[in-house]
N, C-alpha and C positions, 0 to 999 in steps of 0.2 A: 385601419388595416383589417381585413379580412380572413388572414391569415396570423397560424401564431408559429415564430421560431428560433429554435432555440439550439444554439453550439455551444458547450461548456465541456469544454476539456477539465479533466481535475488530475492533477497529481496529487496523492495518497500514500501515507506512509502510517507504518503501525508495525510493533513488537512484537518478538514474544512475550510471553508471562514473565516479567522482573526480570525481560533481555538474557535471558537463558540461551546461550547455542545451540540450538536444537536443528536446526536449519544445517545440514551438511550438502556436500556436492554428491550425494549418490540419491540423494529424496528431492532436491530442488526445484528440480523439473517438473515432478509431479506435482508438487504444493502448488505451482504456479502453475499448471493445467487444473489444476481445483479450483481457484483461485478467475481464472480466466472463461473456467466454465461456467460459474455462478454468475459473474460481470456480463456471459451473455445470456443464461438464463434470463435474465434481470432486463435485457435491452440495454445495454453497456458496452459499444464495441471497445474493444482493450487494444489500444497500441504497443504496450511494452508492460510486460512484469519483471523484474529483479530486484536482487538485495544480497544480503547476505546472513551469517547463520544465527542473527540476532533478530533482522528487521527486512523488510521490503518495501517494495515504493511499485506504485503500478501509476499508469497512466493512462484514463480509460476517459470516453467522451459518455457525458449522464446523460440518463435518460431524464428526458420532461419531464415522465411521469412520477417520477420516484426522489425521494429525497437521498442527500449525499450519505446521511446517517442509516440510513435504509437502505442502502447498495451496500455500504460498507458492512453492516453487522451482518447483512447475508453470505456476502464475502469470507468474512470472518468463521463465521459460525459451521457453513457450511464443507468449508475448510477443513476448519477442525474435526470436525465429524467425519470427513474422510480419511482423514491422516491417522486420527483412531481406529477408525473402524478397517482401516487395512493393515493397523498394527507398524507404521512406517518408522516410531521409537519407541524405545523401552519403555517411558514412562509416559503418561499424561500430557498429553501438549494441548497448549492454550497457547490462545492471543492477549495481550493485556489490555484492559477495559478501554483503552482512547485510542486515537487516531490523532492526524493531522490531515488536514485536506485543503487542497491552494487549486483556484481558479489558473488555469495558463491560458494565455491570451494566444492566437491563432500564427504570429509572429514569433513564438517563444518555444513551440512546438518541436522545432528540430535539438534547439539547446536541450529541453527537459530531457527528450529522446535518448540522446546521447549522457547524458548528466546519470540518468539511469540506466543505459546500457553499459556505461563502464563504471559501476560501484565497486568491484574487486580491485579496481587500481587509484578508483577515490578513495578507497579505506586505509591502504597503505598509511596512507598522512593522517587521519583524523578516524575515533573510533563513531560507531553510533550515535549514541548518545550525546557528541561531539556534536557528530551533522547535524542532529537534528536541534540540538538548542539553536546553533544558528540558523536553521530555516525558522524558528522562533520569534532569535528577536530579530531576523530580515523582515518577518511581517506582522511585527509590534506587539505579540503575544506574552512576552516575557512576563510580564508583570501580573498576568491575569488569570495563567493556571499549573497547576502542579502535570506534569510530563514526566515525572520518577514511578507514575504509580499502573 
């Protein structure tokens, strides 16, 4: 083959610092315009960000060039650096050290879309921390890392 190519959808999820509410409905929009603007700095086009005042989930197709851990911590980081530097809460906000990140397959795309377009009415039932142990042990992770920290 001649050519090289590559379509990897990821859906991504990550905290705040020790799941702290920090995240309300009057800063949200913008976290996730920070958030969406590094993913394209990066070569990242972003289908969907949401979440809510604990955690997020975005859905972006990676770039070739760059590894998942390497979008993410830019994401992150750069985030945070906005959200401070325009002073958007009273305290310090951080992201916590990990992530989660799941390949979706090109048939899966509309469900994921949706799955993270209505988190405010998927949290009703289950908190955080909840969701996300089961996206855990749906993709066999349980056993093999700490997600509290």
């Amino acid at each position: 083959m001649s050519h090289s190519f590559s379509k990897l959808w990821i859906h991504a999820i990550w905290a705040t610092k020790n799941r702290t509410e920090l995240i309300d409905y009057s800063i949200e929009k913008k976290i996730y315009n920070y958030i969406h603007d590094e993913l394209i700095e990066l070569g990242c086009p972003v289908r969907i960000i949401n979440g809510m005042p604990d955690h997020l989930h975005v859905l972006f197709l990676l770039n070739p060039q760059k590894s998942i851990s390497e979008v993410i911590r830019q994401a992150k980081g750069g985030s945070s650096h906005c959200i401070n530097g325009e002073n958007l809460i009273p305290e310090k906000f951080s992201w916590q050290k990990g992530y989660a990140a799941f390949a979706v397959s090109e048939s899966q795309l509309d469900v994921v879309y949706n799955y993270i377009k209505n988190q405010k009415q998927h949290h009703l039932k289950k908190n955080g921390q909840q969701e996300f142990d089961e996206f855990v042990k749906l993709h066999g992770f349980e056993n093999s890392i700490d997600l509290k920290t």
